[in-house]
C-alpha positions as a Markdown table, in Angstrom:
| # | Residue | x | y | z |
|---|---|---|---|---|
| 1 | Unk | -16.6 | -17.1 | -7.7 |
| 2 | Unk | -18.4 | -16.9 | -4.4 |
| 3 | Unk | -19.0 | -14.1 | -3.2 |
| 4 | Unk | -19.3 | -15.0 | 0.6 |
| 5 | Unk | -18.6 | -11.4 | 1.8 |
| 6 | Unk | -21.0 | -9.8 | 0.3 |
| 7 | Unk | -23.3 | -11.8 | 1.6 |
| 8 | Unk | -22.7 | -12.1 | 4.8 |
| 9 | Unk | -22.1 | -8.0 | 5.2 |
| 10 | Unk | -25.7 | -7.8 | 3.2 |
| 11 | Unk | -27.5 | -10.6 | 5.2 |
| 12 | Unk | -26.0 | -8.9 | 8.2 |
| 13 | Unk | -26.9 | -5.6 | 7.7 |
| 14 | Unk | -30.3 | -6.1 | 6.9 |
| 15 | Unk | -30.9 | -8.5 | 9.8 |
| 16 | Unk | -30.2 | -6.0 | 12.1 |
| 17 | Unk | -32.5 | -3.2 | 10.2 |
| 18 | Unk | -35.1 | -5.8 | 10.5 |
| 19 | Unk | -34.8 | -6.2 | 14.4 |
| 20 | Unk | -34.7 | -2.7 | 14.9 |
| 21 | Unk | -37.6 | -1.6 | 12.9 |
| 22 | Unk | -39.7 | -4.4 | 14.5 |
| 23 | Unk | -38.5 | -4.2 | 18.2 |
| 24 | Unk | -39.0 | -0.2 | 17.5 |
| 25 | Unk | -42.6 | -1.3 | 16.2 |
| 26 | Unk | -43.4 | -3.9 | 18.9 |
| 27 | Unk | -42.3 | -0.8 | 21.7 |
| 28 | Unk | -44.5 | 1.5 | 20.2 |
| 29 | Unk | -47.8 | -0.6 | 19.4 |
| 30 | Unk | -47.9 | -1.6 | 23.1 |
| 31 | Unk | -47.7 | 2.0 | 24.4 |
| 32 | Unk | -50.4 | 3.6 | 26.5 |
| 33 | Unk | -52.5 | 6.5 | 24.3 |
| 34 | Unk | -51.1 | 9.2 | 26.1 |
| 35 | Unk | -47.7 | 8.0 | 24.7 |
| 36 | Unk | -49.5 | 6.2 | 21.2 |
| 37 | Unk | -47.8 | 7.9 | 18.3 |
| 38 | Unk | -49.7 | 9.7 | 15.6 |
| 39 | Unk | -48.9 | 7.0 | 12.9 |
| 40 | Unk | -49.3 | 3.7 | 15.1 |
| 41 | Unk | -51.8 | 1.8 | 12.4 |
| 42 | Unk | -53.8 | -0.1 | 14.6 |
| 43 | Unk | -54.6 | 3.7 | 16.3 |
| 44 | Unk | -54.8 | 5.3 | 13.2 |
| 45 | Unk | -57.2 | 2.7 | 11.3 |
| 46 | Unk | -59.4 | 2.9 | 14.8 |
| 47 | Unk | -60.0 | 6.8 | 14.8 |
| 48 | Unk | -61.0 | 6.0 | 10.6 |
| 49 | Unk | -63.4 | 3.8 | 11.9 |
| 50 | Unk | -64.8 | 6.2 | 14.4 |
| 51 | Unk | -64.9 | 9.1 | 12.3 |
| 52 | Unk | -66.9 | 6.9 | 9.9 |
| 53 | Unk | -69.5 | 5.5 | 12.1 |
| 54 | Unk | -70.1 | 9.1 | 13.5 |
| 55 | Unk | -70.9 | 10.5 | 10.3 |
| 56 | Unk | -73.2 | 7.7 | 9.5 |
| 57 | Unk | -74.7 | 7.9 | 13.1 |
| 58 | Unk | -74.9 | 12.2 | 12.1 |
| 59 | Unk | -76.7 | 11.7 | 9.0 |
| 60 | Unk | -78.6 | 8.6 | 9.5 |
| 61 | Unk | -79.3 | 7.7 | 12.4 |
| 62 | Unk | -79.1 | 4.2 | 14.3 |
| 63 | Unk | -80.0 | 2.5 | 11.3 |
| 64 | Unk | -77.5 | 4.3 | 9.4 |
| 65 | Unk | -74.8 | 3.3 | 11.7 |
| 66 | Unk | -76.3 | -0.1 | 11.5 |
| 67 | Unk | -76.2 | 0.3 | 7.6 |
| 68 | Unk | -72.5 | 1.3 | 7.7 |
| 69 | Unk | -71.0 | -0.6 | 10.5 |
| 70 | Unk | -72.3 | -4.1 | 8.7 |
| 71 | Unk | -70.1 | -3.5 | 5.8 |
| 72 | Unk | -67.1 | -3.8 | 8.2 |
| 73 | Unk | -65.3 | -7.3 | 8.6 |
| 74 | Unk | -66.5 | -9.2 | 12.3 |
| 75 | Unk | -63.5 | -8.4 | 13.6 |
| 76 | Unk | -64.0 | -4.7 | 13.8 |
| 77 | Unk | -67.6 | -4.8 | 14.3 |
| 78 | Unk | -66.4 | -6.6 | 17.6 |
| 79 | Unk | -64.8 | -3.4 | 19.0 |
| 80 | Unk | -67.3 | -1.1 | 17.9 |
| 81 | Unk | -69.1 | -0.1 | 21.2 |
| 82 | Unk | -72.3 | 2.3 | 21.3 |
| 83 | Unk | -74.4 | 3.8 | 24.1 |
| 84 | Unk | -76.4 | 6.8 | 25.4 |
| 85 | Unk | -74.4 | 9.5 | 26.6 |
| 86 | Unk | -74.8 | 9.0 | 30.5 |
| 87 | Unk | -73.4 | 12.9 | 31.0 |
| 88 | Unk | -71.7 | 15.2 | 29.1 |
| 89 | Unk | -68.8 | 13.2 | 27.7 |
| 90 | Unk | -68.1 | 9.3 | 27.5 |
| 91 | Unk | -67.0 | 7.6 | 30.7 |
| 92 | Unk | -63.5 | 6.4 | 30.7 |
| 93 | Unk | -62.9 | 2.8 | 30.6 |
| 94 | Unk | -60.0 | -0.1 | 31.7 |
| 95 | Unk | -58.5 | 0.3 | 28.3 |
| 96 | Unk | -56.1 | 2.3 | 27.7 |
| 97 | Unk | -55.8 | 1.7 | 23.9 |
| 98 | Unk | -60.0 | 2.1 | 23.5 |
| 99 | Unk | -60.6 | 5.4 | 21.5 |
| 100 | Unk | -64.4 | 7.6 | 22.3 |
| 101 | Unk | -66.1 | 9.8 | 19.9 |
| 102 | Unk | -69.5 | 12.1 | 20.7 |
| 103 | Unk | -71.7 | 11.9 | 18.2 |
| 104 | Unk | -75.7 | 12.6 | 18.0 |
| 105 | Unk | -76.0 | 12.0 | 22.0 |
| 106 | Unk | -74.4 | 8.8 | 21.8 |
| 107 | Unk | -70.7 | 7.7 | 22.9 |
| 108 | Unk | -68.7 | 5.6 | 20.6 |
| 109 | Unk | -65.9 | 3.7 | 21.8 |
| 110 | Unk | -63.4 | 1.1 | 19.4 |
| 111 | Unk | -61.5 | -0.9 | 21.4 |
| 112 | Unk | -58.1 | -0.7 | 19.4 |
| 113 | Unk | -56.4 | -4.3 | 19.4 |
| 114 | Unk | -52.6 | -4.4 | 20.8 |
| 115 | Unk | -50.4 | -5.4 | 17.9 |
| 116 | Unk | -49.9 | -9.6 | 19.0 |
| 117 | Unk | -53.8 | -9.4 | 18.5 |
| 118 | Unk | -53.8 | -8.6 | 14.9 |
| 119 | Unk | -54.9 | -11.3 | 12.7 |
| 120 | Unk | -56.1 | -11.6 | 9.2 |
| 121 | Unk | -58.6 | -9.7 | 9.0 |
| 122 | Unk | -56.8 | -6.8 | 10.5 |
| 123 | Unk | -53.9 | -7.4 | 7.6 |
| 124 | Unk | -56.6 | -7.2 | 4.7 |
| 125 | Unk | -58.4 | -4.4 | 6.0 |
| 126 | Unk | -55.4 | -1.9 | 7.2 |
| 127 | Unk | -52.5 | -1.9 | 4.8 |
| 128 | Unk | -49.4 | -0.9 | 5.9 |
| 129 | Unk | -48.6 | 2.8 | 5.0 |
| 130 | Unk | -46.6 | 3.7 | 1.8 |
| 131 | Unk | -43.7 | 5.4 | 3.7 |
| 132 | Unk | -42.9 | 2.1 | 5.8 |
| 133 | Unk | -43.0 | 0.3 | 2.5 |
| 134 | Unk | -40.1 | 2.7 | 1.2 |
| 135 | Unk | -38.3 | 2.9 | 4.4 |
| 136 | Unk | -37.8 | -1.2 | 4.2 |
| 137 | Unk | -36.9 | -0.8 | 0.0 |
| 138 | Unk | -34.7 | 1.9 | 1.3 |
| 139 | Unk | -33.3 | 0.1 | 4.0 |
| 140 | Unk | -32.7 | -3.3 | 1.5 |
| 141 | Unk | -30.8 | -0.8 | -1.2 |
| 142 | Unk | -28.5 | 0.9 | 1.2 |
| 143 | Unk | -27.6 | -2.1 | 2.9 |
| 144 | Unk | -27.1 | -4.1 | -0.8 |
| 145 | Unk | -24.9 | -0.7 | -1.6 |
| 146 | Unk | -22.8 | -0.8 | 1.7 |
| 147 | Unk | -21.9 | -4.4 | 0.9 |
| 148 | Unk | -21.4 | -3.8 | -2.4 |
| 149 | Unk | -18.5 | -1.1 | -1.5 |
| 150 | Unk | -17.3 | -2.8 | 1.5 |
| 151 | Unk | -17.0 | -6.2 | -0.5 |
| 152 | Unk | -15.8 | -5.4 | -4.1 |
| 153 | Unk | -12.3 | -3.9 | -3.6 |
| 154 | Unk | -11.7 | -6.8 | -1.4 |
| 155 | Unk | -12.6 | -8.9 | -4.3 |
| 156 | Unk | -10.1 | -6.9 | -6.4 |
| 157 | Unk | -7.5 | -7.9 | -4.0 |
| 158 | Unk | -8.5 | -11.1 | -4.2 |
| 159 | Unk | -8.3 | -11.3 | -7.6 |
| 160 | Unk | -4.7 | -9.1 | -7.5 |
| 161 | Unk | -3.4 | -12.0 | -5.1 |
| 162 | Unk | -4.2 | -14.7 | -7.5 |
| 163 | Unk | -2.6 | -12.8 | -10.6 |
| 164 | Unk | 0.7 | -12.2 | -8.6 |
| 165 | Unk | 1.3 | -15.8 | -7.2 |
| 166 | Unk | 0.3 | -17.2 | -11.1 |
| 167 | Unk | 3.4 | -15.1 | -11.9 |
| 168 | Unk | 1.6 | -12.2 | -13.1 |
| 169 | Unk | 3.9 | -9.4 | -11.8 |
| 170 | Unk | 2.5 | -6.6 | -14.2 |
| 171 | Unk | -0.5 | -6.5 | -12.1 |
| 172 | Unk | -1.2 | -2.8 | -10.3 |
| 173 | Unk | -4.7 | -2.5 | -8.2 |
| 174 | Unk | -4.7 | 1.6 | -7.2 |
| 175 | Unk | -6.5 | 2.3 | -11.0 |
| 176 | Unk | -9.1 | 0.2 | -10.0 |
| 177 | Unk | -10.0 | 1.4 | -6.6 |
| 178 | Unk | -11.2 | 5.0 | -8.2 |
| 179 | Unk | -11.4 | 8.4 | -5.5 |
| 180 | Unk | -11.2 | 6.0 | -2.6 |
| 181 | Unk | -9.1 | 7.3 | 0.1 |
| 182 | Unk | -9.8 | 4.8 | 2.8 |
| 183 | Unk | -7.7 | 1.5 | 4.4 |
| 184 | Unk | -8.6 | -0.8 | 1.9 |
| 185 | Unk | -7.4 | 2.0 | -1.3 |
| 186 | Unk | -3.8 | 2.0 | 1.4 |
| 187 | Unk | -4.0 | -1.4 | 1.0 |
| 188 | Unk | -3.9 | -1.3 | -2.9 |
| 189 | Unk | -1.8 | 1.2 | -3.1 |
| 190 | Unk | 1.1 | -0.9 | -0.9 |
| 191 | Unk | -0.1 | -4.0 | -2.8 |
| 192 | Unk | 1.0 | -2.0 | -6.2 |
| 193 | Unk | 4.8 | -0.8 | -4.2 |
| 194 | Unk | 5.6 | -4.9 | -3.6 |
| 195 | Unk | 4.5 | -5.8 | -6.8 |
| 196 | Unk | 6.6 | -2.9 | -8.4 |
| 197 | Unk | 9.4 | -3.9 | -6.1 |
| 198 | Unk | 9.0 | -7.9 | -7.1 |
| 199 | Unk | 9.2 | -7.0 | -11.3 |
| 200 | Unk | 12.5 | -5.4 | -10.1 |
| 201 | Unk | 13.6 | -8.0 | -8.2 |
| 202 | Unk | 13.1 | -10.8 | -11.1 |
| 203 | Unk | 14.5 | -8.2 | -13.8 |
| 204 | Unk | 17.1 | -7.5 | -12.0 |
| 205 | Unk | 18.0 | -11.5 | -11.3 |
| 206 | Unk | 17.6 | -12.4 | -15.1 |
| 207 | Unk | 19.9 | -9.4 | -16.5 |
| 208 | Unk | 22.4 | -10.5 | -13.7 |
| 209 | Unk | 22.0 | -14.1 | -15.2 |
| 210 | Unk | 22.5 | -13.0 | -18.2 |
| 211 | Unk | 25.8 | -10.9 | -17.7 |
| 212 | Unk | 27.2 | -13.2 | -15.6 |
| 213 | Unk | 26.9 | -16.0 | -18.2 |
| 214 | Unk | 28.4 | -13.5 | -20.7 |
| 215 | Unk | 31.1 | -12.6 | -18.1 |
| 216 | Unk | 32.1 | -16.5 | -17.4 |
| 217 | Unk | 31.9 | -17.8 | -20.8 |
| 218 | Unk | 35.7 | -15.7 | -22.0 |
| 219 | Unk | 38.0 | -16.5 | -19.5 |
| 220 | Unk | 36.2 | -20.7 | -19.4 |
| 221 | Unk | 37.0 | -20.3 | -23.2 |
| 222 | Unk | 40.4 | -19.3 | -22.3 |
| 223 | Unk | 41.0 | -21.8 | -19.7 |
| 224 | Unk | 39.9 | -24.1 | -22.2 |
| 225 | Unk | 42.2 | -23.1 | -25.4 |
| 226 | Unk | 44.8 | -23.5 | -23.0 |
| 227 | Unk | 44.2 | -27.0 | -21.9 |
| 228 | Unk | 44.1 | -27.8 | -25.3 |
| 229 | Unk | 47.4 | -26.2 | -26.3 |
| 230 | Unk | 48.9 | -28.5 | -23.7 |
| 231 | Unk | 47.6 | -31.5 | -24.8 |
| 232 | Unk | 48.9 | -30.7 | -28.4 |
| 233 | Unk | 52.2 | -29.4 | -27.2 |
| 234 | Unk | 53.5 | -30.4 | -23.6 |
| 235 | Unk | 56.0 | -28.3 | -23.9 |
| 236 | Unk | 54.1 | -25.2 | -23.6 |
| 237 | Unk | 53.2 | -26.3 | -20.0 |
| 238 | Unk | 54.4 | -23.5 | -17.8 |
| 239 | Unk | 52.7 | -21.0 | -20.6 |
| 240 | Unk | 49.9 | -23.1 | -20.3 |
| 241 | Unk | 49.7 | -23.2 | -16.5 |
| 242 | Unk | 50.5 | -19.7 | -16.2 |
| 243 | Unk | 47.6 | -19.0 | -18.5 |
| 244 | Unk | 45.1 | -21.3 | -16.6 |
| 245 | Unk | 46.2 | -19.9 | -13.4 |
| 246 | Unk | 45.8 | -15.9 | -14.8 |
| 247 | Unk | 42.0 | -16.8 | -16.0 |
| 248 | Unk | 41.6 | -19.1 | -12.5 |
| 249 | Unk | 42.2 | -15.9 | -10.7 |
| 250 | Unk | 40.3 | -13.8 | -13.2 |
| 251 | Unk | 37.0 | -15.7 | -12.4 |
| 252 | Unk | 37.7 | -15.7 | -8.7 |
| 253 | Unk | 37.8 | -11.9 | -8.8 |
| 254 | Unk | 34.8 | -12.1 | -11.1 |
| 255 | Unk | 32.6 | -14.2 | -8.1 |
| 256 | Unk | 33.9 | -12.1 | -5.2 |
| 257 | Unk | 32.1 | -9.4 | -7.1 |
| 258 | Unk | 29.2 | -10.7 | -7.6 |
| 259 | Unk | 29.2 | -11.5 | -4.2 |
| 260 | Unk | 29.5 | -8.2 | -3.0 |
| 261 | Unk | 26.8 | -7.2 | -5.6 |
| 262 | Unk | 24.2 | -9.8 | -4.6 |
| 263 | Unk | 25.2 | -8.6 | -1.0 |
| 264 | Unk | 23.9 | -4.8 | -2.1 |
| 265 | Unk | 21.1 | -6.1 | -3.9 |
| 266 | Unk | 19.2 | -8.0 | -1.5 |
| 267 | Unk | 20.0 | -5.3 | 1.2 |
| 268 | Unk | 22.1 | -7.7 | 3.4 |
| 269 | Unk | 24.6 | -4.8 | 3.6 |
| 270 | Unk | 22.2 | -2.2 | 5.4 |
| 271 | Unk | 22.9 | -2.0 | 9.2 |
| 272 | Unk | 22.7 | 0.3 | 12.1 |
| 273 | Unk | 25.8 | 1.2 | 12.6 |
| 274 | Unk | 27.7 | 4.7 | 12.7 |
| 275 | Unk | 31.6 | 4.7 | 10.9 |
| 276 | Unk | 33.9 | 7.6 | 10.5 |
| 277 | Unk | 33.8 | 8.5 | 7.0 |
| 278 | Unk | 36.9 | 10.5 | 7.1 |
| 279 | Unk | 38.9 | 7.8 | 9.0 |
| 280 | Unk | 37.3 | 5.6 | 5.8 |
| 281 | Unk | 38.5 | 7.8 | 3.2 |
| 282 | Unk | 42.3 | 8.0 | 5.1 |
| 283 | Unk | 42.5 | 4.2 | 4.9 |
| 284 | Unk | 41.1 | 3.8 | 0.9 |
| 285 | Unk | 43.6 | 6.7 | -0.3 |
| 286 | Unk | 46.5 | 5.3 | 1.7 |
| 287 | Unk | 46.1 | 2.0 | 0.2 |
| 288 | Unk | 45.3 | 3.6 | -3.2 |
| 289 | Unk | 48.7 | 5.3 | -3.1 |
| 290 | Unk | 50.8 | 2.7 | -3.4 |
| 291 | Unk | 48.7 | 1.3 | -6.9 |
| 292 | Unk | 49.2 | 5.3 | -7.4 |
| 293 | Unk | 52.8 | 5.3 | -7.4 |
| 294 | Unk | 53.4 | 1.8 | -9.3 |
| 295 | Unk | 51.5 | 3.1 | -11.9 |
| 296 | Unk | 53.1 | 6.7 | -12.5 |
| 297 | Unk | 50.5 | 8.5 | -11.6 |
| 298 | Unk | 49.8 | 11.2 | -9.0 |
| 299 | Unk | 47.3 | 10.6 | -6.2 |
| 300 | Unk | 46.1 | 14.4 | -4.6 |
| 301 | Unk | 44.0 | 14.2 | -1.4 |
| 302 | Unk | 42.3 | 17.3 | -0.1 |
| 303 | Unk | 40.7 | 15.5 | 3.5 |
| 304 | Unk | 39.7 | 18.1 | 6.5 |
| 305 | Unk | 42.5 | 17.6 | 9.4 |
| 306 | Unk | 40.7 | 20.3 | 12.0 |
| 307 | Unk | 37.7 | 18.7 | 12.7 |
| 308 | Unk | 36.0 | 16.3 | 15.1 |
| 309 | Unk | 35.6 | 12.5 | 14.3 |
| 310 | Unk | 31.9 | 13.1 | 15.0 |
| 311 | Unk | 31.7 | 16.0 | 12.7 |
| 312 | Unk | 31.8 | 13.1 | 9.6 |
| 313 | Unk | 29.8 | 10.2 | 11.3 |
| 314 | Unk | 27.6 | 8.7 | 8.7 |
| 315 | Unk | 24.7 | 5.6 | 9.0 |
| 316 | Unk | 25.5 | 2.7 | 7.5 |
| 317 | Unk | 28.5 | -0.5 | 6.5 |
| 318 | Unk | 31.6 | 0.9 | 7.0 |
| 319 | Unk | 32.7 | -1.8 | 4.9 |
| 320 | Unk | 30.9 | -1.5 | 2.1 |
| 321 | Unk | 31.5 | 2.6 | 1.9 |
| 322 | Unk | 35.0 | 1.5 | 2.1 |
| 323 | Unk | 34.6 | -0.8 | -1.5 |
| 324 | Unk | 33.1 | 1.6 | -3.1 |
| 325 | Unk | 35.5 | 4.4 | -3.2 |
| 326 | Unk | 38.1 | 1.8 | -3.5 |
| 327 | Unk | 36.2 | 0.9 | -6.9 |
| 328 | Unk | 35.8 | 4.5 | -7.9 |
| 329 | Unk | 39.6 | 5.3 | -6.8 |
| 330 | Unk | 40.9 | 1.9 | -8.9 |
| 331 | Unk | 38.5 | 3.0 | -11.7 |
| 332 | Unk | 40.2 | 6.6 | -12.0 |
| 333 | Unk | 43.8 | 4.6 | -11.5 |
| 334 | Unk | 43.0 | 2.7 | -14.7 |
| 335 | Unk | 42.2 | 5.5 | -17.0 |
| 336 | Unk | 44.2 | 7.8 | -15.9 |
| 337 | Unk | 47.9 | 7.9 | -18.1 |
| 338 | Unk | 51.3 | 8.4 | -16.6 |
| 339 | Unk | 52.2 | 11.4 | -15.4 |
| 340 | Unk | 48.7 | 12.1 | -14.9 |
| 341 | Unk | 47.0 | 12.8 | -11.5 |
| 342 | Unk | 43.8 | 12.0 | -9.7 |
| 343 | Unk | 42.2 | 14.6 | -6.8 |
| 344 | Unk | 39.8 | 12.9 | -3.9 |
| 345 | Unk | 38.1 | 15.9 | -1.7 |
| 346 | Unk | 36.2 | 16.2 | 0.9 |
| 347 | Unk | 33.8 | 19.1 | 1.8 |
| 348 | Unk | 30.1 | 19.5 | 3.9 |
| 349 | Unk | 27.3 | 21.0 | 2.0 |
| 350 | Unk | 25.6 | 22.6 | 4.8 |
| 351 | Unk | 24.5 | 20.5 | 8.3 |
| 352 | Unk | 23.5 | 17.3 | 7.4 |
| 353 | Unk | 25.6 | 16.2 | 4.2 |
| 354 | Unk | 28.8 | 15.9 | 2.5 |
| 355 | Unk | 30.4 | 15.9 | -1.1 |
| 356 | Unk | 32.5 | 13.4 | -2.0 |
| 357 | Unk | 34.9 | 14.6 | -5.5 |
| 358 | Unk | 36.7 | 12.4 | -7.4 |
| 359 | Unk | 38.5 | 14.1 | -10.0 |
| 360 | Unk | 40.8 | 12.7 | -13.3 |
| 361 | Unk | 42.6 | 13.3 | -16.6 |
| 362 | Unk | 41.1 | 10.4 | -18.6 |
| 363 | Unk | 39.2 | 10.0 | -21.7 |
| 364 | Unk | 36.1 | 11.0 | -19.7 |
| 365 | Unk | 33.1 | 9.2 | -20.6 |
| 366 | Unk | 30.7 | 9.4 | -23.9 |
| 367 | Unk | 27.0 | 11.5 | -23.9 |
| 368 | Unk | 24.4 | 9.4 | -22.3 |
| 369 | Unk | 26.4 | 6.9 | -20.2 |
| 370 | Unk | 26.4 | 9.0 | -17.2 |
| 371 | Unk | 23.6 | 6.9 | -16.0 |
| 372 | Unk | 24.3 | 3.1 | -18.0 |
| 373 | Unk | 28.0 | 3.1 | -16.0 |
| 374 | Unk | 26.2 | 2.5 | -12.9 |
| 375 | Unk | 24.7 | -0.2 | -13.7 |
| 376 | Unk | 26.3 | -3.6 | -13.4 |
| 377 | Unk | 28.0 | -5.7 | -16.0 |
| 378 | Unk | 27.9 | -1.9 | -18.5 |
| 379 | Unk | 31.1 | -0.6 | -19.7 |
| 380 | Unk | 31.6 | 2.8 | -21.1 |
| 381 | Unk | 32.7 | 2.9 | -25.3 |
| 382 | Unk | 36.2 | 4.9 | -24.4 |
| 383 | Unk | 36.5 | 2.2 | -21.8 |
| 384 | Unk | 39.8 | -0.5 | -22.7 |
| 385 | Unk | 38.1 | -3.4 | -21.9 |
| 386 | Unk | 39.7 | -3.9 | -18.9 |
| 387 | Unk | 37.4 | -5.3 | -15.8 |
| 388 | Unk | 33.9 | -6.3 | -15.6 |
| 389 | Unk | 32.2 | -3.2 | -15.9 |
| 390 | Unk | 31.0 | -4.2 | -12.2 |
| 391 | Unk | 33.1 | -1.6 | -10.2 |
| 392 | Unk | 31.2 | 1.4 | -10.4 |
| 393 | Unk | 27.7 | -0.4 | -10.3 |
| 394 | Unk | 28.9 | -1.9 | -6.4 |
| 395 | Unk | 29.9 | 1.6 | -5.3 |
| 396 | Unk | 26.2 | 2.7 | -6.4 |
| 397 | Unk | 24.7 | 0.2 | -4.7 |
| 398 | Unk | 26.7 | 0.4 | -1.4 |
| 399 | Unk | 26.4 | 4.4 | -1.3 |
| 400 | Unk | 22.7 | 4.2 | -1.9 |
| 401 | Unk | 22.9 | 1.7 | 1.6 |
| 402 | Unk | 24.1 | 4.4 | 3.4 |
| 403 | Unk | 21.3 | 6.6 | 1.8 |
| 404 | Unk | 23.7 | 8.5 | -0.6 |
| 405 | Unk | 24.0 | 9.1 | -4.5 |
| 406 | Unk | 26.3 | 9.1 | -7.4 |
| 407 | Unk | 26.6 | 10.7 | -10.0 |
| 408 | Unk | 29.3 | 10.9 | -13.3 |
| 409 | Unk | 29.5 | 14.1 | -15.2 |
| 410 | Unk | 33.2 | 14.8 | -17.8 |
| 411 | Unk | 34.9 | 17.6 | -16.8 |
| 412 | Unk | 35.6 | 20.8 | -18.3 |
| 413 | Unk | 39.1 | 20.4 | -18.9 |
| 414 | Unk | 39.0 | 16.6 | -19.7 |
| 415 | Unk | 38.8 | 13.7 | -17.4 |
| 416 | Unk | 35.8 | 12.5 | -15.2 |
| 417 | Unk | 34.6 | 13.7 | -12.1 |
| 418 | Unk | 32.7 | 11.3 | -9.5 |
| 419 | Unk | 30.0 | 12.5 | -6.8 |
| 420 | Unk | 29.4 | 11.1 | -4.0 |
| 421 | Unk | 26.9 | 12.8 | -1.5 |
| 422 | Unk | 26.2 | 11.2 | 1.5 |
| 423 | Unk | 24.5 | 12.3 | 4.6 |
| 424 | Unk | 25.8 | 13.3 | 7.5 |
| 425 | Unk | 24.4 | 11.2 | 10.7 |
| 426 | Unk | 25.7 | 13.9 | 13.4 |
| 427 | Unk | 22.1 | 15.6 | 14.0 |
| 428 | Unk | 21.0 | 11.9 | 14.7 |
| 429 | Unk | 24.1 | 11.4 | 17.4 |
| 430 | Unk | 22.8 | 14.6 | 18.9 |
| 431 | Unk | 19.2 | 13.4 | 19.6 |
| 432 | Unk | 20.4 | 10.5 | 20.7 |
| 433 | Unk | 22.6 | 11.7 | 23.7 |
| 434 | Unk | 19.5 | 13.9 | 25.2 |
């Protein structure tokens, strides 16, 4: 794979160290002497010079400077200039880059060369110091480095993208991005939350598949043996009918809840909107009475009547809060025995939240299935096999929309008890009207 990235971060990098280093070189070559740094080359390589043909000049003579100053290449012989000291020091000259040494009654000046005059011989003869020479292998690693770091957790991305749209929903990027705290490890870090929420996503689909297959294929069974008795027997054909009819409108009750469920799990129920949840709870156990009442058993309702309707605002569907105690009300109904009674209470645990109960004398439920009963298409092993094991599941789901729980737990004196905590929206309400 290409790494076009790296490249271009690398290429870039180094471009610009290269036009700084040499503009800051070009600036500081053409500077006057009183401004010439101590380690301009052309400068330094001139004094070298000087210093040399000085001693020779000390020791030897004119024909020892002649001596040493014909070893040097033409193009520094050039510069070399030496004459009789007219007066105590060397006259100054145009030049502002010549250097002057004193030596033996004698003034020798080098006319140092401006850096666009440097040409061959001036490479051969004056190498370039060993620092610059790290500085630019310096300057090529770090730059190399920075793109490496820069460009290689974009590559893992990269690479995390293709897995994902091939299907690969497993795949998790924040292990590979190490101690790194910056955008790119945020990045990662979200990447691994979508792909986490996408495995649950397709999970979730093919279970539901799955159930719903195993929920259809009874009552089409059904519907089936009972087409068949008729067709054997035509005389059976009210039975028959009535039996077709009974499983016509078991499967429509099946599809309206998984309706509601698909509704709760692709978050089309979440909304903005503030209900009353005690003016909810009036309307649930009113209609729950009369299933109450046809069914021998007793329906007890402890609701607050003193307080404000804005005292019990909560965020959310209205609707869909409404279902779900209506499942968990019908739930306690269907296990519950005649002459047997079911409690519904309402209470506020402390500001900002408040405890739904919901209380009753059956069979209870067997260790470990506290959590499984919430889940769709699960039914409990004390259960009768009524129902699709769906009820309880949509009231999780449509509390959870409102930002609430629930939670199953037997009771001590037999039954189950149902808790639902949602919270309270009133501290919201009261921000809002400042």
């Amino acid at each position: 794979m290409k790494r076009r990235l790296f490249w271009k971060i690398w290429l870039g990098f180094w471009a610009a160290y290269l036009l700084l280093t040499t503009g800051l070189w070009s600036y500081w070559s053409l500077q006057p002497a009183p401004f010439r740094p101590d380690w301009d080359p052309p400068h330094a390589a001139g004094v070298a010079l000087l210093e040399t043909a000085a001693t020779a000049l000390d020791r030897g003579g004119q024909s020892g400077l002649a001596q040493q100053v014909a070893s040097w290449p033409s193009f520094h012989r050039k510069r070399l200039t030496v004459a009789p000291l007219a007066k105590d020091s060397c006259a100054p000259t145009a030049n502002p880059r010549a250097i002057a040494r004193q030596s033996n009654g004698y003034c020798l000046r080098y006319a140092t060369p401006p850096l666009s005059d440097v040409d061959d011989d001036w490479v051969s003869t004056v190498a370039p110091p060993d620092y610059l020479i790290a500085i630019a292998l310096a300057g090529l690693l770090f730059s190399a480095a920075l793109a490496a770091y820069l460009s290689s957790p974009i590559h893992r991305l990269q690479v995390g993208f293709e897995r994902l749209a091939q299907g690969d929903l497993s795949v998790r990027l924040g292990p590979t991005m190490g101690r790194r705290k910056d955008e790119v490890a945020d990045l990662a870090r979200d990447f691994d939350a979508m792909a986490e929420r996408l495995q649950e996503l397709v999970r979730a689909r093919d279970r539901l598949l799955h159930d719903v297959s195993h929920e259809l294929r009874s009552p089409l069974a059904r519907m089936r043996l009972a087409a068949d008795l008729l067709r054997r027997d035509p005389g059976r054909l009210e039975t028959s009918l009535d039996r077709i009819d009974r499983e016509a409108g078991h499967l429509d009750a099946l599809v309206g809840e998984l309706l509601t469920l698909a509704r709760l799990e692709s978050d089309a129920g979440r909304n903005e909107d503030y209900f009353d949840l005690l003016e909810v709870l009036r309307l649930v156990t009113e209609d729950t009475q009369f299933e109450a009442e046809a069914q021998g058993v007793t329906l007890n309702v402890d609701l607050p009547t003193d307080s404000a309707d804005e005292d019990w605002l909560v965020l959310g569907s209205g609707q869909l809060v409404h279902r779900a105690f209506e499942n968990i009300l019908r739930n306690a109904l269907r296990f519950s025995s005649q002459g047997f009674g079911v409690r519904l209470t309402l209470e506020r645990e402390g500001t900002d939240r408040c405890i739904v109960t919901v209380d009753d004398e059956g069979p209870g439920i067997a260790d470990g299935e506290a959590t499984r009963l919430l889940e769709p298409f699960v039914q409990g092993a004390r259960q009768s096999g009524m129902g699709f094991g769906l009820g309880l599941g949509i009231a999780r789901r449509a509390i959870a929309a409102s930002g609430g729980s629930v939670t199953l737990a037997n009771r001590l004196g037999g039954g189950l008890r149902v808790t639902i905590a949602l919270p309270l929206a009133r501290g919201a309400l009261n921000h809002a009207k400042f």
